[in-house]
C-alpha positions in Angstrom: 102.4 -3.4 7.3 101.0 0.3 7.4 101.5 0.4 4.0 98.9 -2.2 3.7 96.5 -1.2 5.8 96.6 2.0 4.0 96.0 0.7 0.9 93.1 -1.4 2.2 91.6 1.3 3.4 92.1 3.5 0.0 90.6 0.5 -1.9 87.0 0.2 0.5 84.1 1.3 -1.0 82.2 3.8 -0.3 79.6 2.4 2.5 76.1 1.9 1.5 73.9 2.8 4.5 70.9 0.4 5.2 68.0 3.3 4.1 69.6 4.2 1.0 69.7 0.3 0.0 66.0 0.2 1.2 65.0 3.3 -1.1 66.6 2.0 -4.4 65.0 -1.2 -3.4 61.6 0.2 -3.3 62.0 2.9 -5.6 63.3 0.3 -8.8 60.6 -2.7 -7.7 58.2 0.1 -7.7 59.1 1.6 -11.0 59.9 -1.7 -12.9 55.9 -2.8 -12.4 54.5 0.6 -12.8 52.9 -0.1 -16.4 50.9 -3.0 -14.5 49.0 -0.5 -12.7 47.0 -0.3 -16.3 46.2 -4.1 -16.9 42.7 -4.9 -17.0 41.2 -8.2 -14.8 42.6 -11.2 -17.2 42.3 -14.8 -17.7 41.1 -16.4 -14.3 40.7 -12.9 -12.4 37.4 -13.3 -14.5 36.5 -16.5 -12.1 38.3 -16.1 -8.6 38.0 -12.2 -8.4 34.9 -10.5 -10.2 32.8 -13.7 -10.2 32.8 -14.2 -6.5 30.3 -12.5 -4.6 32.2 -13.7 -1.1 34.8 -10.6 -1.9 32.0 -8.1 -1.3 31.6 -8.3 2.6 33.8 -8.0 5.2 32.2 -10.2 7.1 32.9 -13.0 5.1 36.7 -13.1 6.3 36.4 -15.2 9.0 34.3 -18.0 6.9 37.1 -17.7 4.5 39.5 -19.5 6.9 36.9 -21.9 8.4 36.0 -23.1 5.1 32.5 -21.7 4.8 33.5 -19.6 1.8 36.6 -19.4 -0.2 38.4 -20.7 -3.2 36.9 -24.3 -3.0 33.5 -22.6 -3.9 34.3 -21.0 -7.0 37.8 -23.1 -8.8 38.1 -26.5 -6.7 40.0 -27.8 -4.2 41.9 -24.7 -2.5 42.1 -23.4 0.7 43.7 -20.4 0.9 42.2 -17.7 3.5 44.7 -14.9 3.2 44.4 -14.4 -0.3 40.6 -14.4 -0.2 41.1 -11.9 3.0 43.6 -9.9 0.6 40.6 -10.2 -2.2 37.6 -8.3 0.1 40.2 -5.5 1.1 41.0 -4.4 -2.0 36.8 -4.5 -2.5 36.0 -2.8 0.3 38.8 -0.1 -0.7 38.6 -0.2 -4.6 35.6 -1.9 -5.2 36.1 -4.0 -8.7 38.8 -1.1 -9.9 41.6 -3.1 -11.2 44.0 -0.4 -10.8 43.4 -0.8 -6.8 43.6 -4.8 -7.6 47.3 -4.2 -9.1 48.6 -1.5 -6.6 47.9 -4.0 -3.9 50.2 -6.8 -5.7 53.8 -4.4 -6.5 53.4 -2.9 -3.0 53.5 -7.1 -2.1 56.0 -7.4 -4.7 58.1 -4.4 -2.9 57.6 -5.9 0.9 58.8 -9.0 -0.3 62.0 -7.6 -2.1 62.8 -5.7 1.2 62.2 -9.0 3.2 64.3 -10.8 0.7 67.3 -8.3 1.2 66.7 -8.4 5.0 66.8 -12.3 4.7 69.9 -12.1 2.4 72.0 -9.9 4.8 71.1 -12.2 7.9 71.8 -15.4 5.7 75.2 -14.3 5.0 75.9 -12.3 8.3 79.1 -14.6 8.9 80.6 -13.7 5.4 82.9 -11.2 5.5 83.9 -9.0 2.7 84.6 -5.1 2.0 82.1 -5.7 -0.7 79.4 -7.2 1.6 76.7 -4.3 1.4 76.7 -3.7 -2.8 76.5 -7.7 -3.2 73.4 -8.5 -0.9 72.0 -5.3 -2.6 72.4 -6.8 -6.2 71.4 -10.2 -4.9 68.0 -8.6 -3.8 67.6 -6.3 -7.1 68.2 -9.8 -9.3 64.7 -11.0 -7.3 63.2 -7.5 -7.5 63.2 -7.5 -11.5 63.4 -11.3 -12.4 61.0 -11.2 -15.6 60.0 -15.0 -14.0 58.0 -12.7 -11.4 55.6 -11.4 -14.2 52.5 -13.3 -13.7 52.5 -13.4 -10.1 52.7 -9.2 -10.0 51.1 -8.0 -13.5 48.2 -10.5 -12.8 46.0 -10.1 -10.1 45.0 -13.7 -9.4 48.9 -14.7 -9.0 49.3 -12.3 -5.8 48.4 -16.4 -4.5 52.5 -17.1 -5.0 53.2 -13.5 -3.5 51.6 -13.1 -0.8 52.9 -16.9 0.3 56.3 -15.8 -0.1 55.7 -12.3 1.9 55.0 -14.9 5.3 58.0 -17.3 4.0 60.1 -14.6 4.1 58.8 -13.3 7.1 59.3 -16.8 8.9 62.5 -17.4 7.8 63.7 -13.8 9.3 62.2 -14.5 12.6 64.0 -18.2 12.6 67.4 -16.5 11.9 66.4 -14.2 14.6 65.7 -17.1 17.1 68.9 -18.9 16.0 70.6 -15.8 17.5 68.7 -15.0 19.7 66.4 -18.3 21.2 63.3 -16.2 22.2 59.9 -16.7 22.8 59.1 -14.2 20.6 61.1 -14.7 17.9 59.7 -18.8 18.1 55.8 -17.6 18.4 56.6 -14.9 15.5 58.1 -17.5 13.3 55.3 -19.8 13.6 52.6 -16.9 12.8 54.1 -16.1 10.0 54.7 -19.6 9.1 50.6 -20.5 9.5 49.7 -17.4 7.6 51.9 -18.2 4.8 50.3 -21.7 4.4 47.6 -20.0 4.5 48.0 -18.1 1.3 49.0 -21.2 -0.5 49.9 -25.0 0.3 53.4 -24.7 -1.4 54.2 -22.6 1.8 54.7 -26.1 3.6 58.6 -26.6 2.3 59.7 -23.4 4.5 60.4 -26.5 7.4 62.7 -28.4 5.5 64.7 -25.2 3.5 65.3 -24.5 7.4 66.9 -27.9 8.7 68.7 -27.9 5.0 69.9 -24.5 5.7 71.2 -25.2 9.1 72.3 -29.1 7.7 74.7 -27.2 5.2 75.2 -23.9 5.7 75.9 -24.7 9.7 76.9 -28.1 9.4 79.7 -27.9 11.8 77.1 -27.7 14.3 74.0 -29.4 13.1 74.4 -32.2 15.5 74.4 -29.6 18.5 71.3 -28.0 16.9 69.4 -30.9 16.6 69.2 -30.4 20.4 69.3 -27.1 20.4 66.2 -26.3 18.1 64.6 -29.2 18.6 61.2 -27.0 19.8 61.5 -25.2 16.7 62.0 -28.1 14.6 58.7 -30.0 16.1 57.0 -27.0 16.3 57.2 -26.7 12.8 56.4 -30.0 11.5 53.6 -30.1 13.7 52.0 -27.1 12.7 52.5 -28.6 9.0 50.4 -30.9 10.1 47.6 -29.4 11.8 47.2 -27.4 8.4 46.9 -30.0 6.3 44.6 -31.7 9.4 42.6 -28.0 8.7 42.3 -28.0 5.8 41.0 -31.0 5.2 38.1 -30.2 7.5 37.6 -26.7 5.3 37.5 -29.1 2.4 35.9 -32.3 3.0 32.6 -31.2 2.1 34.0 -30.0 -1.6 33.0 -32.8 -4.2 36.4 -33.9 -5.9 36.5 -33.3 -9.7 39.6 -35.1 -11.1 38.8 -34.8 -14.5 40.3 -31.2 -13.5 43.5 -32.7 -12.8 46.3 -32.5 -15.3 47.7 -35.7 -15.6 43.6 -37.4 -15.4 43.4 -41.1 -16.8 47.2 -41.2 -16.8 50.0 -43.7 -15.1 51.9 -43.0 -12.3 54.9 -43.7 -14.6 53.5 -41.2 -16.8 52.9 -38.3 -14.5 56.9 -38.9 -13.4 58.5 -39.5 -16.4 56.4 -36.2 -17.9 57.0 -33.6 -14.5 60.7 -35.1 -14.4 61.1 -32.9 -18.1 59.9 -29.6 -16.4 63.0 -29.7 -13.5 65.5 -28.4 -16.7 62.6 -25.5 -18.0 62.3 -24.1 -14.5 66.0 -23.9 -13.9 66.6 -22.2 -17.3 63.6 -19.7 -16.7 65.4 -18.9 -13.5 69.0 -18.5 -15.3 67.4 -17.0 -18.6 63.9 -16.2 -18.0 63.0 -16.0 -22.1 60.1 -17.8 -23.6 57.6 -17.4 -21.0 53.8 -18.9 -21.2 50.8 -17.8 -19.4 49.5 -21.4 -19.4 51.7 -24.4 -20.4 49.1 -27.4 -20.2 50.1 -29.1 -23.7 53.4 -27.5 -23.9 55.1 -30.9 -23.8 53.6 -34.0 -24.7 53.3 -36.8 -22.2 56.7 -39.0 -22.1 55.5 -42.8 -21.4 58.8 -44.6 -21.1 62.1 -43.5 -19.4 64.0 -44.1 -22.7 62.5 -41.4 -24.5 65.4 -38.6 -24.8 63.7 -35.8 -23.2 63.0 -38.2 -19.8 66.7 -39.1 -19.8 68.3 -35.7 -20.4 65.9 -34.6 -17.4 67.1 -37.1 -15.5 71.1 -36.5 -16.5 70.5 -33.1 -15.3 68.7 -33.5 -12.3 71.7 -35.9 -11.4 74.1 -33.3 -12.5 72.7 -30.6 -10.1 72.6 -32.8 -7.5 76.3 -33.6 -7.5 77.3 -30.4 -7.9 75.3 -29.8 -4.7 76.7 -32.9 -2.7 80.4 -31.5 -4.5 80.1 -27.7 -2.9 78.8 -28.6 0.9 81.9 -28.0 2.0 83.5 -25.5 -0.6 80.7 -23.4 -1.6 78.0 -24.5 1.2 75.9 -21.6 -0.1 76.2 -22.4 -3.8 75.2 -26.0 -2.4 72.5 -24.8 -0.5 70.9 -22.7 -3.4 70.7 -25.8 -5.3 69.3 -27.8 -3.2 66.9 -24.8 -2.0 65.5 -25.0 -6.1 64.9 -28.3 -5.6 62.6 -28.5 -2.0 60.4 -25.4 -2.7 59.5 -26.7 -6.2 58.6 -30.2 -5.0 55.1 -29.5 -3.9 54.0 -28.5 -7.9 55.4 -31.3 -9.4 52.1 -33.1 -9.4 52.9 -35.5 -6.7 49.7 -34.7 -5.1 47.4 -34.3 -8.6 46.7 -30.7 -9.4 45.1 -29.1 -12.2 48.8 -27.4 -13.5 51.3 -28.8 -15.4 53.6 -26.0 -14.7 53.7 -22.3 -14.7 55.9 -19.1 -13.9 54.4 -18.3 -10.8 55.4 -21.3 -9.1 59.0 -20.3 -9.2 58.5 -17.0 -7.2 59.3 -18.7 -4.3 62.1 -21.1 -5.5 63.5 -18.3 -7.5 65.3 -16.9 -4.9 68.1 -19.5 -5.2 69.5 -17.6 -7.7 70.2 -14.4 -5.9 71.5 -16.3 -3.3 73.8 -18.8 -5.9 74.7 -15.3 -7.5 75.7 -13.6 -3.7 77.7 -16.9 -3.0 79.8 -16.4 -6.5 80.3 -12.8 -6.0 81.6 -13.1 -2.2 84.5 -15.3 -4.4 85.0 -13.1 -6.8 83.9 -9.8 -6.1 87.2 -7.5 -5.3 89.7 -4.6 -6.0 90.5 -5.9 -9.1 87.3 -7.5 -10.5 85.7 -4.5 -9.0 84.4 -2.7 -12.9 83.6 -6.4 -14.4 81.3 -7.2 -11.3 79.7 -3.8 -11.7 79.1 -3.7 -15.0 78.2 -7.3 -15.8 75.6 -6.3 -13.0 74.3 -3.5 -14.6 73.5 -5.6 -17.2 71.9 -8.0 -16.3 69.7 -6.3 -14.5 69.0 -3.7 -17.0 68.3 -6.8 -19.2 66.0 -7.9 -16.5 64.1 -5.0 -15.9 63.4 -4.5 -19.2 62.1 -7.8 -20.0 59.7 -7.4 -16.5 58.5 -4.1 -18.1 57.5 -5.8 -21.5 56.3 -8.5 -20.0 54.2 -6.9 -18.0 52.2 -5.0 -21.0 51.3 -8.8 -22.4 49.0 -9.0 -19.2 47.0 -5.9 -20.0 44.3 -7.5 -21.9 43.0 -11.0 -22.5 43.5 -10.6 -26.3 46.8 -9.1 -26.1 47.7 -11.9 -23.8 46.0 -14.6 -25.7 47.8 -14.0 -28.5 51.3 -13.5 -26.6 51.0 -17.5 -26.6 50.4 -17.6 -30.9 52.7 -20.1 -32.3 53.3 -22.1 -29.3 51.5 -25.6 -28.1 49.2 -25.4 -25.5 45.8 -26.7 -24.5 44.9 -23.8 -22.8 46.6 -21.3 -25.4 44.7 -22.7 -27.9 41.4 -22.6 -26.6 41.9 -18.6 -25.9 43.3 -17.7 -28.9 40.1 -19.8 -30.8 38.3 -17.6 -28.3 39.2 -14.5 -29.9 38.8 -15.6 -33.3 35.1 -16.8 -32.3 34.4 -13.3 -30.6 35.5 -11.9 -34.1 32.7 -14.5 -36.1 35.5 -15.9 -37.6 33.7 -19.8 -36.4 36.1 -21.8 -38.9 39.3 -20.7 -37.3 38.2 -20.8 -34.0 37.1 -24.3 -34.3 40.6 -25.4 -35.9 42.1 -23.8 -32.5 40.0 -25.9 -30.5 40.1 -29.0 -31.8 43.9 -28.3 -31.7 43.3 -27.9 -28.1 41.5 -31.7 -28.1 43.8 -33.2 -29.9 46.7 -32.4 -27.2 44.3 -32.9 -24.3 40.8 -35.0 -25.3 39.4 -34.2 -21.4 39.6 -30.7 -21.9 35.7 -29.5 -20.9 36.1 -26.4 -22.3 37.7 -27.3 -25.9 34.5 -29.9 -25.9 31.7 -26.7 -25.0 33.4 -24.4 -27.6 32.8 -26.5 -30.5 29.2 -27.1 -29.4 28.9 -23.3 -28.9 30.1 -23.5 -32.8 27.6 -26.1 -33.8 25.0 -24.0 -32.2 25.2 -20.8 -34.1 25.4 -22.6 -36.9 22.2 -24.6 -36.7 23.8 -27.5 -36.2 22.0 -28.7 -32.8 22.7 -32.6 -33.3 26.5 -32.0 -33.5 26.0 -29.0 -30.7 24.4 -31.6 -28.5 27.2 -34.3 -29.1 29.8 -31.9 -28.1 28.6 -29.8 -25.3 27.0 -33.6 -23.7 30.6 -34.5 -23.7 31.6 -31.6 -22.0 29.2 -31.9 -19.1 29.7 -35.5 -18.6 33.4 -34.6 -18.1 32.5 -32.1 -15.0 29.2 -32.4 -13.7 29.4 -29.6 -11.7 31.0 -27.2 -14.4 28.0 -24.3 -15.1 29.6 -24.4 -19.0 27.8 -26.8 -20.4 24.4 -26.4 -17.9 24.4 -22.9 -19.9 25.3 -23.7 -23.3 22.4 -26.4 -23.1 20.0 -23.3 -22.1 21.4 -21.5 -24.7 20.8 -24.0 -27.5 17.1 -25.2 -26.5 16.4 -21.7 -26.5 17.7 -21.0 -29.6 15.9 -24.5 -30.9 12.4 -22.9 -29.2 12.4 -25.6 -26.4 12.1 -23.1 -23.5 10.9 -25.6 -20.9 14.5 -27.6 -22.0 16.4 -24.5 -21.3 14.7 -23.7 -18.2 15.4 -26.8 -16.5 18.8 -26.5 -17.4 19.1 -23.2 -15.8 17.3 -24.4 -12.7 19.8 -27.1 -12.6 23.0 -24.8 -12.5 21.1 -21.9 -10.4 21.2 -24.7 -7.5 25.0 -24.1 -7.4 25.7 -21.3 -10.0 23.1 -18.5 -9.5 25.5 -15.6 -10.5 27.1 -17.2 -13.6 26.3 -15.1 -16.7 23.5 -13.8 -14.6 21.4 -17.3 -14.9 19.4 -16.7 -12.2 17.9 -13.8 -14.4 18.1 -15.1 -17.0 15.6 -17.8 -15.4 13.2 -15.6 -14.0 12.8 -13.9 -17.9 12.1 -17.2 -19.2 9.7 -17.9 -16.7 8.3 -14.4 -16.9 7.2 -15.4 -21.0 3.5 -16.2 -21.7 2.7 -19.6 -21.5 1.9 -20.0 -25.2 5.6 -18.8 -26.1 7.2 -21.2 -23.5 4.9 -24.2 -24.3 5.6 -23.7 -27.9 2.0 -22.5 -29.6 4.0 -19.3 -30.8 7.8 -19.5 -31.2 7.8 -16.5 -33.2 8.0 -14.4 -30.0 10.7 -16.4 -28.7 13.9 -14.2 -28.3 16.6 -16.4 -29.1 19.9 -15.0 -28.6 21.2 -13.8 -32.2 23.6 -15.4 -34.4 26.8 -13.2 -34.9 26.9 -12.4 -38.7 29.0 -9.5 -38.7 31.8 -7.2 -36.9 29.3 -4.5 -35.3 26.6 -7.6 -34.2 29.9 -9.0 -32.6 30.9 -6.0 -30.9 27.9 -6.1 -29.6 28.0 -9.8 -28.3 30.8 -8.8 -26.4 29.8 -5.9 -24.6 26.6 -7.2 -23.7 28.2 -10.2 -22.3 30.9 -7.7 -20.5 29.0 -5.8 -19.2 26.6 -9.2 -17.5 29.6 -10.3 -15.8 30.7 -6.9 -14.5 26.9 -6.4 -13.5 27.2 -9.5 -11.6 30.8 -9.1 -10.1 29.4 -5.4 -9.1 31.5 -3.5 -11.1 28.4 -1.6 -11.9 30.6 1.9 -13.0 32.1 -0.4 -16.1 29.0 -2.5 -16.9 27.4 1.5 -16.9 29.5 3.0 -19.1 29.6 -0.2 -21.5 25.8 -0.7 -21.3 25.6 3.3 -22.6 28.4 2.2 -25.2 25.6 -0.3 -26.4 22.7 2.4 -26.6 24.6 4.1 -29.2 25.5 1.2 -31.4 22.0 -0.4 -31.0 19.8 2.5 -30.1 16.4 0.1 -31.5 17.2 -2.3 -28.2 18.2 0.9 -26.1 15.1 -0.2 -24.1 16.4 -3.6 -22.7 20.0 -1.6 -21.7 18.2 1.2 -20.3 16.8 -1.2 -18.0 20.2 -3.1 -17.6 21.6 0.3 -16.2 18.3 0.8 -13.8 19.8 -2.7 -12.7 22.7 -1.5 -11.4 21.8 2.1 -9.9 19.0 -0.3 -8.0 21.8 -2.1 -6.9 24.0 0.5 -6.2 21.2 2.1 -4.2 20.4 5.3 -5.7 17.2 4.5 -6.6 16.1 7.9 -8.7 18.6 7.1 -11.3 17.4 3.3 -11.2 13.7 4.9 -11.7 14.9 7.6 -14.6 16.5 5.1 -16.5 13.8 2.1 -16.3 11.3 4.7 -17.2 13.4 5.8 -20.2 13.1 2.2 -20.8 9.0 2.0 -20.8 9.1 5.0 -22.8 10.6 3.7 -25.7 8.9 0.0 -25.2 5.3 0.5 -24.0 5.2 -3.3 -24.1 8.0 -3.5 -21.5 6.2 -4.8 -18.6 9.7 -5.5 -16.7 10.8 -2.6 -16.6 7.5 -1.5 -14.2 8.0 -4.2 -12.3 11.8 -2.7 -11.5 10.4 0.6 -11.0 8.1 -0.5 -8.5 11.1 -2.6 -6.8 12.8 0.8 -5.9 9.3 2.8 -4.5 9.4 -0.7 -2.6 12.9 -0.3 -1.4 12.5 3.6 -0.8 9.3 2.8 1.5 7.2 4.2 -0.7 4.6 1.5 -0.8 1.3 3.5 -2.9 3.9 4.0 -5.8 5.3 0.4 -5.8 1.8 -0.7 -6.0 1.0 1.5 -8.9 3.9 0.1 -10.6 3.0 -3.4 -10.1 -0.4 -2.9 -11.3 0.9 -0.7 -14.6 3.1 -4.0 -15.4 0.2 -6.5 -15.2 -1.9 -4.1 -17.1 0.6 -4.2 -20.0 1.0 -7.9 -19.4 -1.0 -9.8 -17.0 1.5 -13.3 -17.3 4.2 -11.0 -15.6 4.5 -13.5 -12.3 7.3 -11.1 -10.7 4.8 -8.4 -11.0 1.9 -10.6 -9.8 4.4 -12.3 -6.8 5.8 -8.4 -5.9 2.4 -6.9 -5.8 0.7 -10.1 -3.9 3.0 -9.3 -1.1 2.5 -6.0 -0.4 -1.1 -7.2 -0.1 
């Protein structure tokens, strides 16, 4: 018997104190996501992050969670406070740096890995095992470098997913807690956490039932007991579920619905189900073998209209097999049960059962993920021991050296749009296409790029963006009958999508009906103002004599050019880069790329000079603003506007006698200028 005990003790690792866990933890989520700290704003960061004003202002937090500003205003149908909150810190600390931007999503990424492992060791508190410590710690480095966690870290817009699971996690901790210990705290705690997690994102509203299924299973012995037992924590829960959804209905009820957005649009019920039934098998393989990853998969499989096509069925088999496997483990595996089951709940809410504008993507399994660290804890409490000891280690080691480096490659494919674009090449996808005709369109390369998208139609015929694309095509081309056709069916699609309002602007100016492109741009101002900088855009249209914008001399119309070659392209680009980073106040990058412009097109340096007075105005420092607008009037006597700006700043500096002077040097050059005429009228 002493023998025994001696050779227990000989055999027992060496123990693996809580802070040296913690700093491996923090040191490899850290390190695996450090080449994100270089990505760029990409895809929809474009939209939801340097396209919305809101960000700016501190003091736009609390309208964020009462509705008054928020996601809703700028992509739809989404409440989600805390991210928006998360959004106007990083501003207020990093302005529109994206380095700031991706710091603030691994240091998430690195909170919720240490919540995970905390969750993990209270989850299995009752399993004993010599091995205990090194198997909760590889459980929680499986999470930490999952390549599935990619878009949701690497990409700024998918801290949505993260920041829902940092509360989940959070929650589910303090329930444990109460479970031991039935506090008020630990109750009150659980239920802030809880709100604030909803409050990042609506798939949040599971953590309820993955708490009655863990206690159901994993405490079944007792559930009956508990029912009584928990049954304030229980209600509490559901019922703060429901004043949610009661809240944010009242944030939302005054956004107009636009379900031509939504995936499945025009489609059966049958349809949607039969299609979202094919995705359950994809999402458990990325979780097992997280290869073949997609930014976007709208497209990626084509609708299934029957449940005798293959695909539906083999879903189906599947989903069957799973569950039995579940119902087959409660009582000899609970946990391999519960992990199964725990898939199934937190991915319910995006499987379009309420319509949403996804088919699927990576992001949504950053919560639902975490079943397999806790399937691969369960089958490692089996068969982790003396004599399995170097096979667990090293099968372990590779994995997640496999893992990591997959996460590390992965996350270089979000640096750029192009490079992430073309990550997709090869692969089906409504989305996907449409980006990757995008690139070939920046490029002038207009036969391609329309291939692309009218690959994109043929998957998906509502897609508004395919529809503007080709128009934008037609229009470059001097095709304005075919332009018309495509960009009309664009906007009748989504009425309240600025796309087509601008590419109509574009195209009558192009065509020399200025009064047809200003009253689209009036149109879209009403709801759009900052999009591609329409609202100036207006007020240079309106600033044209009247004989240019009632037609009598189309000669001095300034249409905007049509791309003919690589430099002229180049050009395009920056010029439109360095609008949208003018108008999501990144005015350092929209500088530096406006001084980029100077140099390849030094015969309109004049109009970019003034572009960079536009920001330093902005930006306050108002003697730059006035040295750069005059550098602009000094190399275009004619350019009236560019007075009219310098007397703007005097205005702004107090220094009234000079912003007159300028006001009056701006009419002298051109007496039509009705900024000019307005400005100096005022100061009257």
């Amino acid at each position: 018997m002493a023998k025994k005990h001696i050779e227990n003790k000989a055999h027992k690792p060496a123990e693996l104190k809580k802070h040296v866990a913690y700093i491996i933890l923090i040191v490899v989520s850290f390190g695996i996501y450090y080449n994100a700290l270089q990505n760029d704003f990409v895809f929809d960061d474009e939209s939801v992050v340097q396209a919305d004003p809101t960000i700016t202002e501190l003091k736009n937090i609390p309208k964020f969670f009462t509705g008054e500003m928020g996601f809703h205003k700028v992509i739809g149908a989404y409440y989600r406070p805390v991210v928006s909150t998360s959004y106007t810190i990083d501003y207020a600390i990093w302005k529109m740096d994206p380095f700031g931007f991706h710091l603030t999503n691994i240091l998430m990424h690195v909170i919720n890995v240490l919540l995970f492992f905390t969750l993990l060791r209270l989850m299995f508190e009752r399993v004993n095992s010599v091995y205990k410590d090194y198997i909760i710690l590889i459980a929680a480095l499986i999470f930490a470098v999952h390549p599935i966690h990619t878009e949701v870290v690497a990409w700024v817009s998918g801290r949505t997913d993260g920041l829902a699971c940092t509360f989940f996690f959070a929650a589910f901790i303090y329930y444990l807690k109460y479970s031991k210990e039935p506090s008020n705290k630990n109750l009150i705690l659980t239920l802030i956490y809880y709100s604030l997690s909803l409050f990042a994102k609506e798939m949040a509203i599971t953590l309820p039932a993955c708490i009655i299924l863990y206690d159901f299973i994993i405490n079944r012995n007792e559930f009956r007991d508990l029912l009584k037992k928990r049954a304030v924590m229980y209600g509490a829960l559901i019922v703060l579920s429901g004043l949610f959804m009661l809240l944010r209905w009242y944030a939302l009820k005054d956004t107009q619905a636009r379900p031509t957005y939504f995936y499945f649009y025009g489609r059966e019920l049958s349809t949607v189900i039969y299609t979202m039934l094919q995705t359950v098998p994809i999402y458990f393989r990325l979780s097992i073998a997280p290869y073949g990853m997609l930014y976007h998969y709208s497209g990626y499989l084509p609708d299934a209209n029957t449940i005798a096509d293959m695909r539906v069925l083999f879903a189906a088999a599947f989903i069957l097999f799973l569950t039995a496997v579940s119902v087959y483990f409660i009582k000899r595996a609970p946990y391999v049960s519960f992990s199964i089951l725990l898939f199934f709940v937190t991915l319910a809410p995006v499987m379009n059962i309420v319509p949403t504008m996804n088919f699927m993507a990576d992001r949504f399994l950053y919560i639902p993920s975490m079943f397999v660290s806790i399937l691969a804890a369960a089958v490692l409490f089996r068969y982790f021991n003396q004599k399995t000891y170097n096979a667990v280690m090293l099968i372990s080691a590779a994995v997640l050296v496999t893992f990591s480096y997959m996460t590390y490659s992965r996350n270089a494919e979000w640096k750029t749009n192009d490079i992430l674009f073309m990550s997709a090449e090869g692969r089906p996808g409504v989305v996907t296409y449409i980006n990757i005709g995008n690139i070939y369109a920046n490029k002038g390369n207009f036969e391609v790029a329309e291939v692309y998208y009218r690959k994109a139609l043929d998957l998906r015929k509502e897609s508004l963006i395919g529809h503007n694309n080709i128009g934008k095509i037609f229009m470059v081309k001097g095709n304005y009958d075919s332009a018309y056709y495509y960009i009309n069916e664009a906007y009748k699609l989504d009425t309240l999508s600025p796309e087509p309002y601008f590419t109509f602007a574009q195209m009558y100016q192009r065509k020399g009906d200025i009064p047809a492109a200003i009253g689209w741009l009036e149109k879209l101002v009403k709801f759009a103002p900052s999009y591609y900088n329409a609202e100036q855009v207006l007020k240079e249209l309106k600033a044209m004599p009247p004989d240019v914008i009632s037609g009598e001399n189309k000669e001095n119309i300034q249409a905007p050019p049509i791309i003919k070659d690589e430099k002229l392209e180049k050009v395009r680009v920056l010029e439109e880069s360095s609008y949208r980073n003018y108008q999501s106040k990144n005015f350092d990058k929209a500088i530096s790329e406006l001084n980029e412009l100077i140099k390849l097109m030094p015969d309109k340096s004049a109009g970019y000079y003034n572009n960079i007075g536009m920001c330093y105005m902005d930006m306050e420092k108002y003697d730059k603003a006035i040295e750069n607008f005059e550098a602009a009037a000094k190399i275009d006597v004619k350019f009236s506007s560019a007075y009219n700006n310098i007397g703007t700043c005097y205005e702004r500096m107090n220094n009234i006698p000079k912003a007159i002077e300028s006001y009056k040097k701006a009419l002298e050059i051109d007496p039509n200028n009705e900024l000019a005429k307005q400005n100096l009228q005022k100061l009257k």
